[in-house]
KELUM-680321 format. One line per field, with one value per residue (C-alpha): residue in one letter; x, z, y; residue number from 0. Coordinates in nm, 3 decimals, m for minus. Example, Ala and Ser with C-alpha at 12.3 -4.5 7.8 and 13.67 -1.06 7.14 Angstrom:
<sites>
code <- A;S
east <- 1.230;1.367
up <- 0.780;0.714
north <- m0.450;m0.106
pos <- 0;1
</sites>
This chain:
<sites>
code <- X;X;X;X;X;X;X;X;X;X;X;X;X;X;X;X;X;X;X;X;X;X;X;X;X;X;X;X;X;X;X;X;X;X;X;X;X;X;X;X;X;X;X;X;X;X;X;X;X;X;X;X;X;X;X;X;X;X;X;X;X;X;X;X;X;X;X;X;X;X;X;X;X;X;X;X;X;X;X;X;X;X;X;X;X;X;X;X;X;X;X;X;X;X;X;X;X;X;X;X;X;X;X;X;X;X;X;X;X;X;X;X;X;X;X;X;X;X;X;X;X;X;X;X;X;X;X;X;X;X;X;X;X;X;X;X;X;X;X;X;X;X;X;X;X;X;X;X;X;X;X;X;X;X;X;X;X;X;X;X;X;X;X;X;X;X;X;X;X;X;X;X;X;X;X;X;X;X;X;X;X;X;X;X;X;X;X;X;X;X;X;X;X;X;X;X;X;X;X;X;X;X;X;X;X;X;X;X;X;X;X;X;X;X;X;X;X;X;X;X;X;X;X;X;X;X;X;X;X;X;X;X;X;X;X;X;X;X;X;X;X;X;X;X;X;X;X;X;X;X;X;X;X;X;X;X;X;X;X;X;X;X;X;X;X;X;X;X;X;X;X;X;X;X;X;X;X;X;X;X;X;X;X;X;X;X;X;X;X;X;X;X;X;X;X;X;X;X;X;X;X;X;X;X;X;X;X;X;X;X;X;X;X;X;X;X;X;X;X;X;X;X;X;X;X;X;X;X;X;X;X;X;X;X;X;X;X;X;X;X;X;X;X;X;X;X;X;X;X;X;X;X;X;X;X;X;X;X;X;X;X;X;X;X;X;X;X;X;X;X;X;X;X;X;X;X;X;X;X;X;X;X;X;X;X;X;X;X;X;X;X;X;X;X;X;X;X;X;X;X;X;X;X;X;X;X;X;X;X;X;X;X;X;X;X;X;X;X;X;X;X;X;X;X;X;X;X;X;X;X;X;X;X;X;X;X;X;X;X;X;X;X;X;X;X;X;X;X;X;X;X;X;X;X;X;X;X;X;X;X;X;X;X;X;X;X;X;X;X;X;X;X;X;X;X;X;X;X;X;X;X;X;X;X;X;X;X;X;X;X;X;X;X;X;X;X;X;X;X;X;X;X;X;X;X;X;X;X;X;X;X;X;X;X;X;X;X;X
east <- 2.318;2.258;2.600;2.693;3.030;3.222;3.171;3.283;3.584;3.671;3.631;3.818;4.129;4.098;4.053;4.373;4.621;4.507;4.597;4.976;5.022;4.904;5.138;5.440;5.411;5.388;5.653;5.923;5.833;5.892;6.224;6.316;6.200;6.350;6.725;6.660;6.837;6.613;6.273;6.289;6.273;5.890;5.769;5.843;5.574;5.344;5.008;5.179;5.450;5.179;4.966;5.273;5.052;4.725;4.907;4.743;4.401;4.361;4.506;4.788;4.874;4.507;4.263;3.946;3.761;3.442;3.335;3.302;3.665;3.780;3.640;3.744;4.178;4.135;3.976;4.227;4.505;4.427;4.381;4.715;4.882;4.658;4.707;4.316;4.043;3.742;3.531;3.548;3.874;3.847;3.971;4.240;4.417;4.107;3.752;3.565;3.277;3.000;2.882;3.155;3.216;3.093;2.791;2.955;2.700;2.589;2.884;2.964;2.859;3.079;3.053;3.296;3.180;3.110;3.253;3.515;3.536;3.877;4.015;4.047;3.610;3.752;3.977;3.719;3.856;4.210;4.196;3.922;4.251;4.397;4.018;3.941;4.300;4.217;3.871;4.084;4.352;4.085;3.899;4.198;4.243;3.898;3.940;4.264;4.053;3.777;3.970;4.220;3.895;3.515;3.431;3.288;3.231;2.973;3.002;2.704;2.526;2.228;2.239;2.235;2.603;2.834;3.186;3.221;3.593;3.695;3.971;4.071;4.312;4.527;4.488;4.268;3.970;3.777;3.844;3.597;3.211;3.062;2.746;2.607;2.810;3.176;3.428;3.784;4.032;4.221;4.355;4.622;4.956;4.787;4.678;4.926;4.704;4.903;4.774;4.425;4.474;4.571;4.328;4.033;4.222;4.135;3.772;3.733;3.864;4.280;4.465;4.823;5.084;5.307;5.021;5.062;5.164;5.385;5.583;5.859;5.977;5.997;6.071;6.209;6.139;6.396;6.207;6.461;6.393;5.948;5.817;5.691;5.343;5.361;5.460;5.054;5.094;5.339;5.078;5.140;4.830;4.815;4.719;4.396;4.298;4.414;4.273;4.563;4.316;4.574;4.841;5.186;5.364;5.434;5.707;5.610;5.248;5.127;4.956;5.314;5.483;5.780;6.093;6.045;5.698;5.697;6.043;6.163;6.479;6.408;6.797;6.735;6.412;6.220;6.133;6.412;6.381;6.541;6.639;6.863;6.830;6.462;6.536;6.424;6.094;5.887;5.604;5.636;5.309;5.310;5.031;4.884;5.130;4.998;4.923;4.653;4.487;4.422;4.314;4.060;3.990;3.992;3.762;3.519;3.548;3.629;3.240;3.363;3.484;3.395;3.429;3.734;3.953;4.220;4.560;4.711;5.124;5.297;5.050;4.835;4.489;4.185;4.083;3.743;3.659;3.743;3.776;3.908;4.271;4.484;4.625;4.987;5.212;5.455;5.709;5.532;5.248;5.165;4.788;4.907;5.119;5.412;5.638;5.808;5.616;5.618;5.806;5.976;6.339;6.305;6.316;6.369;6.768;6.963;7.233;7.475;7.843;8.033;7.951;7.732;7.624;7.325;7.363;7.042;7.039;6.719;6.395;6.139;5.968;6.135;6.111;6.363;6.352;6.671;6.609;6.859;6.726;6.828;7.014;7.040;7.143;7.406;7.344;7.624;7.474;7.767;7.600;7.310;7.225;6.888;6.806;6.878;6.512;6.431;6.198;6.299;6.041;6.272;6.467;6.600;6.351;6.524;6.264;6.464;6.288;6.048;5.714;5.668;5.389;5.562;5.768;6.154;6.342;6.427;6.757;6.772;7.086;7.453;7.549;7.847;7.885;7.590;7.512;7.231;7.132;6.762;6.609;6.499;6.601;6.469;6.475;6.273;6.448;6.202;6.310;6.115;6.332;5.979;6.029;6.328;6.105;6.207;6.616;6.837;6.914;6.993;7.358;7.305;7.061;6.823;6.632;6.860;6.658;6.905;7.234;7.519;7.837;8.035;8.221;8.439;8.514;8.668;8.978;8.733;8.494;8.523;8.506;8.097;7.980;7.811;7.524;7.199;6.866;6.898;6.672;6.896;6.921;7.185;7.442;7.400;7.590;7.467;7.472;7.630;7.534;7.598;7.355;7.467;7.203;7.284;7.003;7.022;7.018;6.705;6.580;6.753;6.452;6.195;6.005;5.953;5.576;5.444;5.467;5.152;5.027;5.188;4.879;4.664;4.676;4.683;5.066;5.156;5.139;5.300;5.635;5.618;5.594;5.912;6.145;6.038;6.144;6.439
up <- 7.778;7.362;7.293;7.019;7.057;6.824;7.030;7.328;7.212;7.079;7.402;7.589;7.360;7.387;7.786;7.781;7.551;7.726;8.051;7.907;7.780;8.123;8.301;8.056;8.093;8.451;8.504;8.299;8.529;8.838;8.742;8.667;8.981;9.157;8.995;9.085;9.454;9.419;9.383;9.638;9.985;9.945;10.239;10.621;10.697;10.834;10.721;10.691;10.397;10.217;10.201;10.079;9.715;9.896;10.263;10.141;10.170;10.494;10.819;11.051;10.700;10.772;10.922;10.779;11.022;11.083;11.066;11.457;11.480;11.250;11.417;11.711;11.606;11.406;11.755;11.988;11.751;11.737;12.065;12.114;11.876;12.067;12.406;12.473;12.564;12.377;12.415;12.525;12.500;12.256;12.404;12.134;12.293;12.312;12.264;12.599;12.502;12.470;12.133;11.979;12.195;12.048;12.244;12.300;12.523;12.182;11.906;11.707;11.333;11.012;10.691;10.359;10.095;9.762;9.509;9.559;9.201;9.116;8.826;9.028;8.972;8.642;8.753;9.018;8.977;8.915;9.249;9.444;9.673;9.746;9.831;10.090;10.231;10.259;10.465;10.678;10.780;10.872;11.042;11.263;11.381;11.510;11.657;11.832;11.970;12.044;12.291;12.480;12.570;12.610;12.255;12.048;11.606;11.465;11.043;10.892;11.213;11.291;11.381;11.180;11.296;11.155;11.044;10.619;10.540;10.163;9.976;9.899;9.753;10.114;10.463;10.628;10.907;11.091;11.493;11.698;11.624;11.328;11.318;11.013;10.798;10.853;10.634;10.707;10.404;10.382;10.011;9.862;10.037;10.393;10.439;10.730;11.085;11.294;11.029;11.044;11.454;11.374;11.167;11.438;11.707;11.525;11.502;11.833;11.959;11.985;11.788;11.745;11.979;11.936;11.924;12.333;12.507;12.676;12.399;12.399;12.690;12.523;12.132;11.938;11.602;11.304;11.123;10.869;10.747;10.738;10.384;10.329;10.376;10.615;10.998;11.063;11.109;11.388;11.584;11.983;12.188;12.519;12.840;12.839;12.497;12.555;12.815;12.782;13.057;13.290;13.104;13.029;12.684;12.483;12.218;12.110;12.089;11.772;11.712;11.714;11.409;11.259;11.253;10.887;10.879;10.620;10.540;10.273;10.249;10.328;10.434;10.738;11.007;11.086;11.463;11.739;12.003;12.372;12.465;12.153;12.290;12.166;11.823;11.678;11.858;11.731;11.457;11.496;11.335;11.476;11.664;11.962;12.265;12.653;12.672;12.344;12.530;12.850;12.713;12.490;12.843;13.033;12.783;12.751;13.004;13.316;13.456;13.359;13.691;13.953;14.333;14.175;14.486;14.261;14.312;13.974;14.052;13.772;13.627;13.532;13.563;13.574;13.232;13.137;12.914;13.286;13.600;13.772;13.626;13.555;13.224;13.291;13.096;12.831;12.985;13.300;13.404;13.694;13.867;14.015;13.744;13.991;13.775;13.439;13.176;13.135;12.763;12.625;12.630;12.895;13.260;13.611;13.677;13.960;13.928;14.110;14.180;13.912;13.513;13.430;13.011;12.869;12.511;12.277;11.961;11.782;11.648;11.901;12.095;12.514;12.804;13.105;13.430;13.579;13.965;14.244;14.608;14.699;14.388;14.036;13.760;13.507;13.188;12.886;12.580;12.409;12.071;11.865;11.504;11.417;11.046;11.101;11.061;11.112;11.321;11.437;11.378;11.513;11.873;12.191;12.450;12.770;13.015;13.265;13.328;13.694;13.483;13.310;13.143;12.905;12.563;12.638;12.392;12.100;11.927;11.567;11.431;11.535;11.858;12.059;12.441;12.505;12.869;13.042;13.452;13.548;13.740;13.986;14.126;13.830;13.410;13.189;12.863;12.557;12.236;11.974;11.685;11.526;11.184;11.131;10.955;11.221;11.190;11.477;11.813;12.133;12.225;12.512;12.310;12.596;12.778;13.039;13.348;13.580;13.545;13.401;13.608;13.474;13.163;13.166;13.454;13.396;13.564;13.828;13.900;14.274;14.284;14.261;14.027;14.285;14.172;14.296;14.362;14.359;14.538;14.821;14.891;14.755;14.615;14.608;14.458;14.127;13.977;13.638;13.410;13.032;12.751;12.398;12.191;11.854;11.650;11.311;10.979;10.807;10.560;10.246;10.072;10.235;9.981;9.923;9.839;9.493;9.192;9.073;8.802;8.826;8.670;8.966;9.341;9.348;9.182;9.413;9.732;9.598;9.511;9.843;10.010;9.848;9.920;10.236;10.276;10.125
north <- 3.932;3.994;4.103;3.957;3.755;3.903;4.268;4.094;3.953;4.258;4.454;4.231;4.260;4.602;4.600;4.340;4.621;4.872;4.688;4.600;4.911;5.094;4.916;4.916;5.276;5.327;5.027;5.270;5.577;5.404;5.259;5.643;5.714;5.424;5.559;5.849;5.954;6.266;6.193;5.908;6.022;6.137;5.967;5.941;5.641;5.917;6.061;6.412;6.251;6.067;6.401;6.651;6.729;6.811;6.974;7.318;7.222;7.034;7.161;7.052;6.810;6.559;6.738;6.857;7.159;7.254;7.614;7.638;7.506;7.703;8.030;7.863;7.882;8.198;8.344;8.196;8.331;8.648;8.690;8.568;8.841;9.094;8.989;9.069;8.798;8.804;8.530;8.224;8.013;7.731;7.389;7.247;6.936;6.722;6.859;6.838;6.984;6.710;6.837;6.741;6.377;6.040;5.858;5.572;5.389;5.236;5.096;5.376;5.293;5.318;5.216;5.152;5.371;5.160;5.358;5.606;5.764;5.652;5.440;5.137;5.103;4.972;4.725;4.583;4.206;4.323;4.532;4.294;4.156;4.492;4.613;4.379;4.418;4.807;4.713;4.447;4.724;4.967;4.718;4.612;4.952;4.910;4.631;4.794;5.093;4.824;4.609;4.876;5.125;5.107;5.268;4.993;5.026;4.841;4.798;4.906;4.994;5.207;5.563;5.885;5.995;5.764;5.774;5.650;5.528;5.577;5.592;5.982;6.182;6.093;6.024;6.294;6.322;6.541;6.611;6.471;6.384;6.662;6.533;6.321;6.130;6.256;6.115;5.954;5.868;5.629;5.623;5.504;5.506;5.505;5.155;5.098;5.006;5.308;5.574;5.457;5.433;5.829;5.884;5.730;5.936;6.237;6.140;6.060;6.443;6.439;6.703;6.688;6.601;6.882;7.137;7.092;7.426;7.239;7.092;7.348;7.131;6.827;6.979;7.260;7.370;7.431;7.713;7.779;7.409;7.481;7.475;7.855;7.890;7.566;7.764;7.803;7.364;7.421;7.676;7.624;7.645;7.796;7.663;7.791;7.649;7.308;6.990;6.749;6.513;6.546;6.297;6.370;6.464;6.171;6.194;5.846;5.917;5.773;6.182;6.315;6.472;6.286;6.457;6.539;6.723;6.995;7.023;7.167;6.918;6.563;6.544;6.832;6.835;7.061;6.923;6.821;6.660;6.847;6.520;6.422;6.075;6.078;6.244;5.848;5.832;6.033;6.071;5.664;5.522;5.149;5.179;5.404;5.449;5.371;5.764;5.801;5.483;5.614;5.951;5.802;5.583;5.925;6.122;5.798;5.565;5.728;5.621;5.230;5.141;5.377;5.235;4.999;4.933;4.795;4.998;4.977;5.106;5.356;5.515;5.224;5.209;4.990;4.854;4.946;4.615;4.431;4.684;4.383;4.376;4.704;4.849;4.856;5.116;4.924;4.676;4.665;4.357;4.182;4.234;4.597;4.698;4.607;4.355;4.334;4.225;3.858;3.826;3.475;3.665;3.933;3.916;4.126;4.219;4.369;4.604;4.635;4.795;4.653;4.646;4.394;4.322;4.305;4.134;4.045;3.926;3.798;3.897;3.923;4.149;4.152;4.311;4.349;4.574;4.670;4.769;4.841;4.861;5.270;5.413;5.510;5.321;5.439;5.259;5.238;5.151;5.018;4.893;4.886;4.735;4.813;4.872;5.265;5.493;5.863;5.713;5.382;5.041;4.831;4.964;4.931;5.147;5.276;5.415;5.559;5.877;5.821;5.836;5.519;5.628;5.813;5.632;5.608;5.691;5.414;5.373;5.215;5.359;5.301;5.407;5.407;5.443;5.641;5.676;5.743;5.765;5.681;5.920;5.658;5.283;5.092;5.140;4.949;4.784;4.706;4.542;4.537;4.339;4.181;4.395;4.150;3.895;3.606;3.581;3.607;3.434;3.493;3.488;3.225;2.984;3.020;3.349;3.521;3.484;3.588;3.848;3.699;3.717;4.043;3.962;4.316;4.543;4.885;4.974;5.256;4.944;4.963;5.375;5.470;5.729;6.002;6.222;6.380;6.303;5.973;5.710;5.686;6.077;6.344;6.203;5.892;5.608;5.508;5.145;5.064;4.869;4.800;4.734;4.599;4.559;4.360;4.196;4.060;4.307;4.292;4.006;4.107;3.889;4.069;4.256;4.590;4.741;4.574;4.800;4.986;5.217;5.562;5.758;5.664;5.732;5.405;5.398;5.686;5.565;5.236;5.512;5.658;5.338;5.153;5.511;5.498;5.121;5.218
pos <- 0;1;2;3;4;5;6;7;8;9;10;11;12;13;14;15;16;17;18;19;20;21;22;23;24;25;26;27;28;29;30;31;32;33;34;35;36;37;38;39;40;41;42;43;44;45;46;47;48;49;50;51;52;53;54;55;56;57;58;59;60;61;62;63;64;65;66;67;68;69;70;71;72;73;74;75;76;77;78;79;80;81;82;83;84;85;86;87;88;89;90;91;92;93;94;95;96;97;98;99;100;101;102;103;104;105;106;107;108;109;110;111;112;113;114;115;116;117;118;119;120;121;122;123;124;125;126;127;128;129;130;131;132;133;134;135;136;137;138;139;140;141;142;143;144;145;146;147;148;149;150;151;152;153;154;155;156;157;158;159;160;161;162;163;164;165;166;167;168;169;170;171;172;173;174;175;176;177;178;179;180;181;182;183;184;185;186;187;188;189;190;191;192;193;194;195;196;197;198;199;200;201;202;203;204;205;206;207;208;209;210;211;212;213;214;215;216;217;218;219;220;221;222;223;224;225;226;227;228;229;230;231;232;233;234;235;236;237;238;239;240;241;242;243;244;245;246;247;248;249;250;251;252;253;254;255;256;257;258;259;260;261;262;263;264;265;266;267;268;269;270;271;272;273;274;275;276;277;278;279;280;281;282;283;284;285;286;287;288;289;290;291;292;293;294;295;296;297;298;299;300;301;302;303;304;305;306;307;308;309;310;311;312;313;314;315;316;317;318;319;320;321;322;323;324;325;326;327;328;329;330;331;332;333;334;335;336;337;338;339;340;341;342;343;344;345;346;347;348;349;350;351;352;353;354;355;356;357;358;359;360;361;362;363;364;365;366;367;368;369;370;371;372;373;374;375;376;377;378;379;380;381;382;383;384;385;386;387;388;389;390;391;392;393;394;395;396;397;398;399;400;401;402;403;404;405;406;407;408;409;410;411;412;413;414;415;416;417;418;419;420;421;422;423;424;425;426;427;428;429;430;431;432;433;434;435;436;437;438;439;440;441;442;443;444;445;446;447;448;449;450;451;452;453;454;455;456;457;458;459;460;461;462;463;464;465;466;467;468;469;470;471;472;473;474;475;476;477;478;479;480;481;482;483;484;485;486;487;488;489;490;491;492;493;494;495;496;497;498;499;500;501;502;503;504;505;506;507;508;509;510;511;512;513;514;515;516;517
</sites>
């Protein structure tokens, strides 16, 4: 290349001290940081913890609005203070207006944008592994949208709209289709597949979760906890500024809040749950719940499989990638939606009169349904030793509430005789034990197809609990039964997030990441 050798060995010392010295540096901040019971509970897994240094500048902590929506709020807020009407309500839930709705009878195109400005242009062959991971993680969230609706992506396609994924200052997007080349980051300290799911869910029209009118049902606020200057994130729409597609509230929707959002002490929440059961579930960023699929479905795909005679049972539907077979809400399979779903450790049980236990112990992910012909079932859940989570990523699910639609609630941390009645004759149990790196067992060696013969009876075992609205009329009897729940501790050698360099965002989102694992 005519540089003489001399110059390049030169350079490349310098690049190498400059290197050491850059990471010596950074390497002595983070174990400050590390010892340091204060400065490490900066992130709650979610988009909204990862974007605490930039909240000001986007709204609801990741979104970026257009001047129409913008109008749009300001106008539906004010006539909300006023109490006067004066234009046209502005729908907030999911935008219905075609305008703002991807065409999605072609793949919609996106793109990875080539140089995103930050330090890490330097370090191209230092970083080259952690670059492709970032384009792997975004393209799995595709690939997740991609095979549960009809909306397909298509790298480097044609068309001028088009979505461009780069790595910003934090993990931010606009609400449904803005025309052009609209922008998605996914920087440092969001490469996790159920923030880029978010993320997409924005750009494909959903708002927040708890921006519902009828959330107050489901949550309430702790305002004296809100970060001043933070309360406009926690707006409430009304009824006639929202299209919720006709699905119910889901506290584990993967567009939820966590518990945390905004707060001005990491150690109090700003957002509780009615139902303390469910204070665990949300702002859970795993992945997309059975509700944000079959809105996207709804708002997309409802033309898929007109004239289907298929009668899909609780609340499931026909899929659109094959309007022979039905999507089935979690735990729940079979061709009409009508059995458990078919697990290695899970199976269908039958209460009954007298106590009956329920023990697991492993790693895996199972599902068991627990019917009884006319009654309720009365569930004691005696035990449970998950790895303990504001919101839990490893649980015990109870869906005992008649829409099975809906996320039960999950339980991480210890418990002790909590008890619950379903609303109806069955209740779905889901484990999900997989962030235990492999260990544990079952109890019984072998999956418990069948119920065991009771193990414990309590000394009122042949008096029945009575209560109303049961499946078999007022007052009904309702069945006991007993969970214990009791998988393995967490892989003490499983690693936390790699360190990084503390200057960059790069180094940041590496911080948040091992707190939060923490």
């Amino acid at each position: 290349l005519g540089i003489p050798q001399a110059s390049l060995t030169y350079a490349t010392k310098t690049f190498s001290s400059c290197c050491k010295f850059f990471f010596r540096v950074h390497i002595g901040i983070l174990l400050f940081i590390f010892f340091n019971p204060h400065l490490q509970p900066l992130y709650d897994g979610t988009e909204t913890g990862r974007n605490r240094p930039i909240s000001q500048d986007l709204f609801e902590s990741d979104i970026v609005l257009t001047v129409d929506q913008l109008k749009g709020i300001v106008l539906a807020e004010k006539e909300r203070r006023t109490g006067r009407r004066e234009q046209r309500r502005y729908k907030r839930k999911v935008i219905t207006g075609s305008i703002y709705r991807w065409n999605v009878k072609q793949p919609i195109p996106y793109e990875f944008k080539s140089d995103d400005g930050n330090l890490i242009n330097d370090f191209v062959l230092l970083f080259e592994r952690y670059i492709d991971g970032w384009r792997n993680i975004i393209r799995s969230a595709l690939n997740f949208w991609q095979s549960e609706t009809c909306v397909r992506w298509a790298e480097n396609g044609p068309g001028i709209d088009r979505v461009i994924f780069f790595k910003g200052s934090g993990c931010y997007s606009s609400v449904g289709r803005t025309g052009g080349r609209q922008q998605i980051s996914i920087g440092y300290g969001c490469e996790d597949k159920g923030i880029v799911t978010h993320e997409v869910g924005h750009s494909l029209g959903f708002w927040h979760e708890q921006s519902r009118p009828d959330r107050d049902r489901y949550i309430q606020l702790k305002q004296e906890y809100i970060a001043r200057g933070t309360e406009g994130n926690f707006v409430k729409r009304s009824i006639d500024e929202s299209d919720d597609v006709g699905l119910p509230y889901d506290l584990g929707s993967v567009m939820h809040y966590g518990p945390n959002a905004f707060t001005i002490d990491w150690d109090h929440t700003t957002i509780e749950t009615v139902d303390k059961n469910y204070k665990h579930t949300i702002g859970q960023r795993a992945g997309p719940s059975f509700v944000d699929v079959k809105q996207v479905n709804r708002l997309y795909c409802n033309d898929r499989c007109v004239g289907s005679t298929l009668s899909c049972q609780n609340g499931g539907y026909p899929d659109p990638n094959n309007c022979f077979v039905c999507k089935c809400p979690t735990g729940l399979g079979g061709s009409t939606c009508e059995s458990v779903q078919p697990s290695d450790c899970g199976s269908e049980l039958i209460a009954s009169t007298l106590w009956q236990h329920l023990i697991y112990k492993g790693s895996q992910r199972c599902y068991w349904r627990i019917k009884t012909n006319e009654a309720r079932i009365r569930i004691l859940l005696d035990s449970v030793s998950f790895k303990c989570d504001a919101t839990c990523r490893s649980y015990v699910e109870l869906k005992h509430n008649s829409d099975f639609q809906q996320t039960g609630f999950r339980s991480c941390c210890s418990e002790k005789e909590l008890e619950i009645v379903s609303e109806q004759n069955e209740v779905l149990v889901i484990v999900d034990a997989t962030e235990l790196n492999g260990e544990g067992s079952f109890n019984s060696g072998k999956p418990l197809r069948k119920p065991p013969p009771p193990i414990w009876v309590p000394g009122s075992e042949n008096r029945l609990f009575r209560g109303t609205g049961s499946a078999g009329g007022k007052g009904g009897p309702i069945e006991r039964f007993i969970l214990n729940s009791i998988p393995q501790i967490r892989d003490p050698n499983h690693p936390v997030e790699s360190i990084a360099s503390i200057v960059t965002e790069f180094t940041l989102s590496q911080l948040l990441g091992a707190s939060r694992d923490r």
